[in-house]
N, C-alpha and C positions, 0 to 999 in steps of 0.2 A: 753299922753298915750305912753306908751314903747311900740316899733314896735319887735316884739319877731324874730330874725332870722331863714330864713328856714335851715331844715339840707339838706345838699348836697349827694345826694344817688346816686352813678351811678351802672347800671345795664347791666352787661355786656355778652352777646349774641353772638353765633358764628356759630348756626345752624337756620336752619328753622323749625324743629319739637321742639327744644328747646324754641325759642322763642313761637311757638303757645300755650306752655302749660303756659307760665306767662304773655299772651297778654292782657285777659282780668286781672286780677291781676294790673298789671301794669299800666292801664288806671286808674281804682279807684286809687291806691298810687298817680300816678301824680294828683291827681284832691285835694289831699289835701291839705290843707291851711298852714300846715309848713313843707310840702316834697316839696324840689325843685332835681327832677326825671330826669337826662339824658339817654341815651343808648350811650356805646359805640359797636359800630360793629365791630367784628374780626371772622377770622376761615373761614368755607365755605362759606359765605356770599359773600366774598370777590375772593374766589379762582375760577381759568378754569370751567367753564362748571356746576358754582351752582349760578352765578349771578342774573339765573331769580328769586330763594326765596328770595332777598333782595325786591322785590317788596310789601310782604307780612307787612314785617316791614314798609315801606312807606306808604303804606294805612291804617296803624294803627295810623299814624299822630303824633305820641310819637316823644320825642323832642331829636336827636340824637347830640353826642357831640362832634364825633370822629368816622373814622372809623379807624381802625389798621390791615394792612394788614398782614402777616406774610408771609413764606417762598415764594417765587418767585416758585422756582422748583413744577410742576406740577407731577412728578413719586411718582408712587401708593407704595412707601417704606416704610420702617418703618426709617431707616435713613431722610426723609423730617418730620418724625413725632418730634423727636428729633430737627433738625431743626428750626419747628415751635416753639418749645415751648420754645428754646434759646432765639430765637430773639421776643419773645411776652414779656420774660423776659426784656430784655432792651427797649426796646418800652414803654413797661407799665409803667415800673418805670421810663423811663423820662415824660411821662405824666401825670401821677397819685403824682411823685412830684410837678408840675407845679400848677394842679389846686385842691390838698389837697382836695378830699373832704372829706364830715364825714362818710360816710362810701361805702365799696362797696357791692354790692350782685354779688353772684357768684352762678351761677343756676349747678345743676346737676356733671356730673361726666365725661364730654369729656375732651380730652386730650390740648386743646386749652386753658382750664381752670385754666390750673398749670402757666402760663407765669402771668397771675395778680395775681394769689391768690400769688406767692412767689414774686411779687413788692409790694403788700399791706402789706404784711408778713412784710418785713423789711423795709419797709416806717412807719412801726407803723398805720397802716391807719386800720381799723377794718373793718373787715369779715364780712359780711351775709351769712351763707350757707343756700343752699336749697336742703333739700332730701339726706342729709347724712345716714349712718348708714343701706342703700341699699345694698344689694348683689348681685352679677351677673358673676359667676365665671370664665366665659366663655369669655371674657372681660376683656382688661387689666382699663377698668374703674372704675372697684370694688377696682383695688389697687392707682388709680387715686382720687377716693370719697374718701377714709379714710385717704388720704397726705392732701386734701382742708379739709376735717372735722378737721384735728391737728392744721392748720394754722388759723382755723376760730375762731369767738369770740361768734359769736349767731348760731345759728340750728336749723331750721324750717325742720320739720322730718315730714314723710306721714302716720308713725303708731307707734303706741304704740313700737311693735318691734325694730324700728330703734328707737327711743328713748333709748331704753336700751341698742343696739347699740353704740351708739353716748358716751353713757353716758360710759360703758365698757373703749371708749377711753382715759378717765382721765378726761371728762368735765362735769364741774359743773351743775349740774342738774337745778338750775332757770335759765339755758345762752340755755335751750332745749325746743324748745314749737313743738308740736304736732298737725299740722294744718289738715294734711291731705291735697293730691294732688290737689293742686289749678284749672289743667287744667277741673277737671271734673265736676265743680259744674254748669257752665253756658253749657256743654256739653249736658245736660240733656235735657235744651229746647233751644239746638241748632234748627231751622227751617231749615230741609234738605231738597234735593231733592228727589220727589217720583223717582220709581223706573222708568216711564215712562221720565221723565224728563231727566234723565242718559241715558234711550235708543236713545231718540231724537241725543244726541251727540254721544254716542257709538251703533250704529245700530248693529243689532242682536244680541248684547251680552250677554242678557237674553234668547234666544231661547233654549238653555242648560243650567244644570246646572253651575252655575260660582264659582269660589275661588278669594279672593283677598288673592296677596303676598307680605310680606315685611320683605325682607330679607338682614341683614348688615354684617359686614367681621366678624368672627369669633377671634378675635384677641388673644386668648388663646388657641387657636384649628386650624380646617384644613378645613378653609372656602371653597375650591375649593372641597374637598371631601363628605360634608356633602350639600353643594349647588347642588351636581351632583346628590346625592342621593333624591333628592328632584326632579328634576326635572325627573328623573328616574319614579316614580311613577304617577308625572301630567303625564306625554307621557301616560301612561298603561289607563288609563282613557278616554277612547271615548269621550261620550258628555261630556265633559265640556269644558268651555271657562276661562280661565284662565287672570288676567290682576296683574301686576308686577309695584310696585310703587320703588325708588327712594334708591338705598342703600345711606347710610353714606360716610362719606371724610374718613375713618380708611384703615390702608395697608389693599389690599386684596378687596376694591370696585370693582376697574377695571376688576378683574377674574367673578363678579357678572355680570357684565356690558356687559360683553364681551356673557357670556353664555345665558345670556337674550336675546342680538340679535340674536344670532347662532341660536337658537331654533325658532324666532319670521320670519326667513328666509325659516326655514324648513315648517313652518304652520301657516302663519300668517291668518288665521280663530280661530285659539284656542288659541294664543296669543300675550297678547298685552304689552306694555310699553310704560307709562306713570312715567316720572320722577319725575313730582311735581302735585299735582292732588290740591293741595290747600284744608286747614283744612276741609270746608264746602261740599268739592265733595269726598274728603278721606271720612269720616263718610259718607256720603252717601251712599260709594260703601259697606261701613262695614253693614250697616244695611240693605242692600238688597240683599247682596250675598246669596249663602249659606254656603260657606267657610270662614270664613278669618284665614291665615295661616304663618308660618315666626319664625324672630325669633327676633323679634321690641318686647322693652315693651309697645308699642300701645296695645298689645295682652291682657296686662297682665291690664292695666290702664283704657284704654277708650273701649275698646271692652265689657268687662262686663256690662258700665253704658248704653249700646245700648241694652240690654237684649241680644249680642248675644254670643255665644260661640267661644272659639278661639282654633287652632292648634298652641301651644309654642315649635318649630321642634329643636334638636342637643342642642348643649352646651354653647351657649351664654348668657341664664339666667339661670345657673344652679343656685339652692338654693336662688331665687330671691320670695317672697312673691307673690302668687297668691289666690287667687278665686277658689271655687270648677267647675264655668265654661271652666275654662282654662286646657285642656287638654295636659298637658307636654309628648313629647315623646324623645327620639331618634331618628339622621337623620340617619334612615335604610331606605332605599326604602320600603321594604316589610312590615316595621308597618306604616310606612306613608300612605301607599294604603291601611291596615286594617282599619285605622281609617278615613279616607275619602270615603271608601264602608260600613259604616254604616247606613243606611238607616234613623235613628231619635236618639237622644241623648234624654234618657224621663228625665222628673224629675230633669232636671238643676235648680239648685239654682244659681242665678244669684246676691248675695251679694259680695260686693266690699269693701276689708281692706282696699283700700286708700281713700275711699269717706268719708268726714267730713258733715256735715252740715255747712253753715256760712264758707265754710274755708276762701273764699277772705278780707272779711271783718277783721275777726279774725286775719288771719296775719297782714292787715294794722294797725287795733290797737295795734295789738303787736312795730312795728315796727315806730307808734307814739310816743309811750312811751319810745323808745329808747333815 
């Protein structure tokens, strides 16, 4: 009997909200019978002050084959960003020449992601992309995702849209499949916590109304300006208690970070920070707020599949595919406070362009056939 070779897939991850969205994904690939599935770990996983999300990937018990650190330098620049992605470039490629394998996948659209995709690129090693053909104007990522969609060989897209996308770019229409956003299928019956179970460890924070915030650097705009205005309008807001998850490693974090405490000094009764809330207590807080607000494609992805509505605040997903629940504004104080002193949002329709039916499954078959 011929023993059929498995193919060599390494799957490469450099955030903690990135990897949650291909976690469950990635357990079924590895579980089949001719995918032999590594992870290598690179990006904020690795860097000051985000080591505890590596815990996240550990309990996922997936078979890790590398970690790959990149720039040493801690300063919140855009010069360390450059940096990174120099030296992910040589890293990668003396690695990925070393253990050949048959192909890589490259998730998403961070900047940590160009140092493999351009080692695979001229290693001849073949691309997986996921979630090309996205838009996010606001974000030097939008011009990040269409450099990995050129270099890649297959495109796993979340909508019809990005398909034609993708396709616009010169690539061949059977190298494009259509899955739809992987993170949301098992999202649905996630088993959360009630809302009293979140009070247990965050005491009184239901007593007012609550917002949850997630808010990352604006890196085509003017993060400290459209951040202030945001926080301009929570202040105006009496009862509420406000709780603030976890910006991104992008220039412009640390001005988040900074104004998060300054505020949590002035009134730590109305709010709070919490940097890593972990997939299972994140959606928790989304389904039991009354808020949830920012300017995270959380908003725009997993927010609707919880039935609830979201606040999409400033310029960071400009022209990015939403949902009629996802209420896009501008970060002006004064519409941000209109649209949080509304008293009931009627008649939301809560349909989601990135939900597929089968997507998990679908992609691994796709990606058997490879």
């Amino acid at each position: 009997m011929i023993q059929l070779s498995k193919k060599k897939i390494f799957f490469i991850t450099g955030s903690r909200a990135e990897f949650g969205i291909f976690e469950n994904f990635l357990k079924v690939l590895s579980s089949q019978k001719n995918i032999n599935l590594s992870l290598i770990i690179t990006g904020s996983f690795l860097e000051k002050g985000f080591q505890n999300d590596f815990q996240e990937v550990m309990k996922s018990k997936l078979k890790i084959i590398k970690k790959i650190k990149l720039c040493n330098k801690s300063k919140d620049t855009y010069e360390k960003t450059s940096q990174d992605i120099s030296l992910g470039i040589k890293k990668f490629t003396l690695f990925l020449k070393k253990k050949k394998p048959n192909y890589v996948i490259i998730p998403g659209d961070r900047y940590e992601m160009l140092g493999p995709s351009l080692a695979a690129f001229f290693l001849k090693i073949p691309i997986i992309h996921f979630y090309g053909g996205e838009t996010s104007l606001g974000s030097f990522d939008n011009t990040i995702r269409d450099q990995i969609s050129l270099m890649s060989n297959y495109h796993f897209v979340s909508n019809k849209n990005h398909f034609k996308k993708v396709l616009s770019l010169g690539i061949n229409s059977s190298n494009i499949f259509n899955v739809g956003a992987l993170g949301l299928e098992k999202l649905k019956d996630m088993k959360l916590f009630a809302k009293e179970e979140i009070q247990y460890i965050f005491r009184d924070f239901f007593s007012d109304k609550t917002a949850l915030v997630t808010f990352h650097p604006v890196t085509n705009g003017d993060t400290k300006t459209e951040f202030n205005n945001l926080i301009k309008a929570l202040d105006k807001i009496k009862k509420l208690k406000v709780i603030f998850t976890g910006p991104n490693n992008d220039p412009g974090h640390q001005i988040i970070i900074d104004k998060i405490n300054s505020i949590i000094k002035k009134n730590t009764k109305k709010y709070f920070y919490q940097r890593h809330l972990g997939r299972k207590l994140y959606f928790s807080f989304v389904k039991n707020v009354d808020f949830n607000l920012g300017n995270s494609s959380s908003l725009l992805h997993e927010v609707p599949i919880l039935r609830k509505f979201s606040i999409n605040i400033g310029h960071r997903q400009t022209n990015r595919l939403a949902g009629p629940s996802v209420i896009s504004i501008r970060a002006n104080a004064r519409l941000i406070l209109q649209t949080l002193n509304v008293k009931k949002y009627k008649n939301i329709s809560f349909f989601n362009p990135y939900f597929k039916k089968n997507s998990i499954q679908n992609a691994v078959n796709i990606l058997k056939k490879l």
